[in-house]
C-alpha positions in Angstrom: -44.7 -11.7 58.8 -44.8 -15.5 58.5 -45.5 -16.2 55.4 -44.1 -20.4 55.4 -47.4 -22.3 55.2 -50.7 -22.1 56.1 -49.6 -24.9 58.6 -48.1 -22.5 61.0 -51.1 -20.7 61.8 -53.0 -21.5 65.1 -57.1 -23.2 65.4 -60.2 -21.2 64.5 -61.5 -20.3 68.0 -64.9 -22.0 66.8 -63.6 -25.5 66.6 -61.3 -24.7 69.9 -64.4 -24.3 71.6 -66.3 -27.3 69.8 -63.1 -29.8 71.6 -64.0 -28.5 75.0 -67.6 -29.1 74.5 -67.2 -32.4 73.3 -64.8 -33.1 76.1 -67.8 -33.7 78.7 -69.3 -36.8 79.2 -68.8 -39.9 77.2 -69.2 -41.2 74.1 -69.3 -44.2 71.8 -65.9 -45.2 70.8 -64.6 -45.3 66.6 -67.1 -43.4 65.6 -70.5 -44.9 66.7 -71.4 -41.8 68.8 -74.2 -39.1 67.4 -71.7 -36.3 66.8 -69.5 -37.9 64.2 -72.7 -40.0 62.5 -74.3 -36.8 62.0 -70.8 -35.1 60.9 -70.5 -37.7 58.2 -74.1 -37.2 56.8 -73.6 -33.1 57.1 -70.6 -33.3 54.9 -72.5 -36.2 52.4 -75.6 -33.4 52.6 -72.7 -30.6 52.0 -71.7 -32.4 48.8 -75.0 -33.0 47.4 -75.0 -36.6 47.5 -74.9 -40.1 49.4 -71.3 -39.9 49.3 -69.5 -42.5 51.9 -67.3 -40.3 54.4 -64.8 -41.4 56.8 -63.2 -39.0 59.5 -59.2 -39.1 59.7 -56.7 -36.9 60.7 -53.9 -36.5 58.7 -54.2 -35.1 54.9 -51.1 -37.9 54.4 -53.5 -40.5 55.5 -56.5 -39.8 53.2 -54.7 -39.2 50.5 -52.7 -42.7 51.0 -55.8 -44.8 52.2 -58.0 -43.2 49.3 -55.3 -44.2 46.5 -54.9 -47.8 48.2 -59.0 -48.3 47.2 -58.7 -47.0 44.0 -55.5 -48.7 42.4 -54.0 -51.8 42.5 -50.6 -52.8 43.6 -49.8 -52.8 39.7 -51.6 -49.6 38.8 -49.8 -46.1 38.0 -51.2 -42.9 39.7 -50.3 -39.9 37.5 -49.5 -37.1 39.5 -47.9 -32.9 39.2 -43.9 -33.2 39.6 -45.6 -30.7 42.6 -47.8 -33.1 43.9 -47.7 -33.8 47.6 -48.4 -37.5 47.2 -44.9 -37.6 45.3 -43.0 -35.4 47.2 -44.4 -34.5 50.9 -45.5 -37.9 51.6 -42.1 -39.8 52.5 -43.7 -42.6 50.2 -47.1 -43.6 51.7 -49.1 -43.7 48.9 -46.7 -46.4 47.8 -47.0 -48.5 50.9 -50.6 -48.4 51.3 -51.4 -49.2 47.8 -49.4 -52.4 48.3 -46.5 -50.8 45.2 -48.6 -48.7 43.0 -46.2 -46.4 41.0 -46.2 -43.0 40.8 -45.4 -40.8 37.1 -44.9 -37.5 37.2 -46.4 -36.0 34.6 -44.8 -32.4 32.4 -45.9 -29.4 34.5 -48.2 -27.2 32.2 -48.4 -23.8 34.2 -48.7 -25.3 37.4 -51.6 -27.8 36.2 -51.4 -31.0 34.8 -53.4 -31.2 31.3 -54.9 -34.2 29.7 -52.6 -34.4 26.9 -49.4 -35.8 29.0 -52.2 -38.1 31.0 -53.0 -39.5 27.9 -49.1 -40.0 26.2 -48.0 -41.1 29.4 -51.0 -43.7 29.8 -50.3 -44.7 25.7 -46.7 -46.0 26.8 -47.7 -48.4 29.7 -48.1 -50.8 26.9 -45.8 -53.9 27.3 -48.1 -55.9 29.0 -47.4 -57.5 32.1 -43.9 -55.9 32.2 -45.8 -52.2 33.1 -47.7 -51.2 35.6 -51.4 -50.0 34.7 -52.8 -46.8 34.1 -55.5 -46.9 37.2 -55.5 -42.9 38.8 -55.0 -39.4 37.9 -54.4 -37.0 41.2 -55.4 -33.5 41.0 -54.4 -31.3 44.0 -56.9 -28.3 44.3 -55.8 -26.2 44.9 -52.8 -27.1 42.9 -49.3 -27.0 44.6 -48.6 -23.7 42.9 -51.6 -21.8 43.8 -53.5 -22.4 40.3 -57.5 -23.6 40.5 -58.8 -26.2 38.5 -62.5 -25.0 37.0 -64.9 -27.8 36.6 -64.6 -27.2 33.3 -60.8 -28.4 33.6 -61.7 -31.3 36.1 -64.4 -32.5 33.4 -62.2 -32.9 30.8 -59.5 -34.8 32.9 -62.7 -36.9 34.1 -64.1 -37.5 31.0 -60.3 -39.2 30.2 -60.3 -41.1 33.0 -63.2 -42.7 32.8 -63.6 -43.2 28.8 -60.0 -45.2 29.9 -61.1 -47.2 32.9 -59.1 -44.8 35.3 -60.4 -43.5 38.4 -60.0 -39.5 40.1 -58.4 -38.7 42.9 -58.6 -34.9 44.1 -55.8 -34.3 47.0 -58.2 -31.1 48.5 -55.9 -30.1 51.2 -57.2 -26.6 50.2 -60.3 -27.2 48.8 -62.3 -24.6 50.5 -59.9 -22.2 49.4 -60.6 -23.4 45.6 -63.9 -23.3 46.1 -63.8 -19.8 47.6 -61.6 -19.3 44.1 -64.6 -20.6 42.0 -67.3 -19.3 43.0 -68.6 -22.7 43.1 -70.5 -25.5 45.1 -68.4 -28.2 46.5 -70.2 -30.2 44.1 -69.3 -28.5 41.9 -65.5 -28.5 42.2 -65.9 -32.4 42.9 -67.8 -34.9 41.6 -70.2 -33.0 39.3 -66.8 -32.5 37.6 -66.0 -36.5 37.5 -64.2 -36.5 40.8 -64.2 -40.4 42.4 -62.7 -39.9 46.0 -61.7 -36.2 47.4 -59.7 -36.1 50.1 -61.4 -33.0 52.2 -59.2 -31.2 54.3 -59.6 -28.7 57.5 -56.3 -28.7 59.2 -55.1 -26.1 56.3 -57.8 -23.8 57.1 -58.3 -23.8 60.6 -58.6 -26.7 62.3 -56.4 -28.8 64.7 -56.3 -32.2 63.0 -59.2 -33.4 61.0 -59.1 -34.4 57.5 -62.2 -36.4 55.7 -62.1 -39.2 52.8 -65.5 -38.2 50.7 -65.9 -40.9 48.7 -68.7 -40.6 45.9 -68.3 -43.8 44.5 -70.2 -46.5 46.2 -67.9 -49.0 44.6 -64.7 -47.8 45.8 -66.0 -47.3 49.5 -66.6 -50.8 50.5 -62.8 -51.4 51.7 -62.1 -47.7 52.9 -62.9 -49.0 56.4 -61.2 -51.8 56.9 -58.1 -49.6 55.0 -58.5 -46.9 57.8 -58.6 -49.3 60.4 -55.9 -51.6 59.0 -53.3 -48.5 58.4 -53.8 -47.4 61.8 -56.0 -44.4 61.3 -59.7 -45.5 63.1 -59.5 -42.8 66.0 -61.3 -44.3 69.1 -62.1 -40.6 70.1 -63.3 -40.0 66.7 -65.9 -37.3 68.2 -63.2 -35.0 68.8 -62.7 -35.2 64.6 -65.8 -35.3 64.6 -66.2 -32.1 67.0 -63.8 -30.4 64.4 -65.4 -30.8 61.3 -69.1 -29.4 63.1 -67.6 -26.4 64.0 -65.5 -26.1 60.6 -68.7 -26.5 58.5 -71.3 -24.7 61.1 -72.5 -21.0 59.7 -70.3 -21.4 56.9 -66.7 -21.0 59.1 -65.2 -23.0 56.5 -65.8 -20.8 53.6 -65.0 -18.0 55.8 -61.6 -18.6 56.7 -60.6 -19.6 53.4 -62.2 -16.4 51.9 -60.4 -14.6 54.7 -56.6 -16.5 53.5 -57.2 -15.7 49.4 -58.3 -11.9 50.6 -54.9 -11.6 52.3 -53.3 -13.2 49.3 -54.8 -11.3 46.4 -53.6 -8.1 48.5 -50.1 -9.8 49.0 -49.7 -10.4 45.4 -51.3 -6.8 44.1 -48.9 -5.5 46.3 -45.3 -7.0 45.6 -46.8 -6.7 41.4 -46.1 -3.3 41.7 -42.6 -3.3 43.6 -39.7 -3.1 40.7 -38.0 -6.3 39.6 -40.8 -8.2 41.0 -42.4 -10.8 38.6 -45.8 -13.2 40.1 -44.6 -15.9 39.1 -48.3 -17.9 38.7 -52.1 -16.0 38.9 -52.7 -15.7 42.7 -56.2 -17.9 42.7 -56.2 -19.0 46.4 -54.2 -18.4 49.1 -51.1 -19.0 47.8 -48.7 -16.3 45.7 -45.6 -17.1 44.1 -43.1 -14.1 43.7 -39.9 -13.8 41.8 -37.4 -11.2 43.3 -34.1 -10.0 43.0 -31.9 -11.2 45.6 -31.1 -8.1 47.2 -35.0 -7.4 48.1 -35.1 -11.5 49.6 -32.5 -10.3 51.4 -33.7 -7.5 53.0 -37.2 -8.9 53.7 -35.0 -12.0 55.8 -33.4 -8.9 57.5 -36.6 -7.0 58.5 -37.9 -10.8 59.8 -40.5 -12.1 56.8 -40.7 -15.7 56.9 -40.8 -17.9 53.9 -40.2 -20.7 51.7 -38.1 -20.7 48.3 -39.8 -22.3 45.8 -37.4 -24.4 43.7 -34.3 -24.6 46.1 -32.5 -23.0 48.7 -31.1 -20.7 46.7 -34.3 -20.2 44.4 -35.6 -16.6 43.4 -39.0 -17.5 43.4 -41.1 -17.3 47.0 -44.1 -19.2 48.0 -46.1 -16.9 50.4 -48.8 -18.8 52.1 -52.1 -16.8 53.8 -53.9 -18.2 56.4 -57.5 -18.1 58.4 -55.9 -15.8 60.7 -53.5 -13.7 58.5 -53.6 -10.0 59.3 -53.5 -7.6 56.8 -50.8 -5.5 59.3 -48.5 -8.0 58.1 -49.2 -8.5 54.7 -48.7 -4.9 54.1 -45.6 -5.1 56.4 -44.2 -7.5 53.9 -44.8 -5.3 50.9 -43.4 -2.4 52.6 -40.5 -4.0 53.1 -40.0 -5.3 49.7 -40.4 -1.6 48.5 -37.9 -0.4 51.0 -35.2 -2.8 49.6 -36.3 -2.5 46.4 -35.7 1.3 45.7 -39.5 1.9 45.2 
């Protein structure tokens, strides 16, 4: 019953196998060889367009090296309170864009809404005593679980860009959103106004692999020499690239995160019905978020669930994360034992 992240789980036997078979022989170093120039223009053809793609391997990394091109040292990134770029990257996006600030914007159910991007961009406006209103970052999914629609993501877009800002989409569980929708990764991305998304596959299944998909030609022409420059240019890049082919290849991507919000829509439907429980956001990936009384949390530590507290050590509220390999044996193991300790 480990329920802590989507992190813990293991690799998708798929892309396993693709690292041994792109293990023999050699290969063109920093991503010259066939495998990861074809990888780049499957996930361009993926997406719909002649979007600019660079292979990396940390979800940190994108997101830092994709902000980096699209603000400058000045500029202000509005962000969730949530948002892993403010608080789970130990201040990289700061240090690659040179000092670009972050502002937390009000948290509005889990989302960010258009509203506070606009108040908050309206008092940056002492001149050349405040930073710049240059990005909004959406996470999608969002840190608590929610989906943005396109819908949502046009109207933020639509902002952005009638103010000269730019959109950053954090999608360290994209496919899981998308699986969410009911949508085409266009879709979810830059049909909706999106500028850069940061793709990942580590989330959902992979070992390390995470992708900058950039669909502005503009910003692309100093992703490279970013990548390189931060340290992130893999001289092995086919074994990125190895990931990615199997992650994408007869729709394992899709799979997997359809597989993780499964186990999560029968994780929440589940503790919804066990007394004193209270979800405390929609379950719309692969994430739910569960308030319960103290002596259930206590009992479920007893019987051996794993978990994070959402809010604090002593918060009441639990963030239970499904993965590509979650089994329904312990999903139903967990709401058992919330049952047992909750008198139902």
């Amino acid at each position: 019953m480990d329920f802590r992240s989507d992190n813990t789980a293991g690799v998708s036997p798929p892309i396993l196998e693709a690292l041994a078979r792109a293990n023999g022989g050699n290969a063109a170093a920093y991503g010259e060889d066939e495998l990861s120039l074809a990888v780049e223009a499957r996930i361009a053809e993926i997406f719909e367009c002649d979007a600019a793609v660079f292979l990396m391997a940390t979800g940190t990394a994108t997101n830092a090296v994709a902000l980096a091109a699209m603000t400058p040292p000045w500029g202000a990134v509005f962000c969730h309170p949530q948002a892993h770029i403010n608080l789970d990257e130990c201040g990289a996006p700061e240090f690659y864009t040179g000092g670009a600030k972050l502002m937390v914007l009000p948290d509005r159910d889990g989302k960010i809404a258009v509203p506070d991007i606009e108040a908050a961009a309206a008092k940056l406006d002492h001149g050349v005593h405040n930073v710049r209103p240059a990005v909004i970052s959406l996470t999608q999914a969002a840190e608590t679980g929610r989906v943005y629609g396109p819908d949502e993501l046009r109207q933020v877009a639509d902002f952005a860009h009638g103010a000269g800002l730019k959109v950053h989409m954090d999608g360290a569980r994209f496919a899981n959103a998308v699986v969410g929708l009911g949508c085409t990764p266009a879709q979810a991305s830059w049909k909706a106004g999106v500028d850069i998304l940061c793709f990942g596959a580590t989330k959902n299944g992979a070992l390390a692999a995470e992708a900058i998909v950039c669909f502005d030609p503009a910003l692309a022409e100093t992703i490279a020499f970013r990548r390189k420059r931060g340290g992130h240019l893999f001289s092995k890049m086919r074994f990125l690239a190895a990931q990615f082919d199997a992650y994408l290849s007869d729709g394992l991507w899709l799979d997997n995160a359809r597989h993780a919000n499964a186990m999560a829509a029968r994780l929440a439907a589940g503790l919804a019905a066990v007394p004193g429980a209270r979800l405390a956001y929609p379950t719309e990936a692969n994430e739910v978020f569960v308030a319960l009384p103290p002596k259930i949390i206590a009992g479920i530590e007893g019987d051996g669930a794993q978990f994070y507290r959402w809010g604090g050590e002593n918060a009441l509220v639990l963030r239970l994360v499904c993965a590509f390999d979650t089994a329904p044996e312990a999903v139903d193991a967990f709401i058992d034992s919330a049952r047992k300790h909750g008198g139902g």
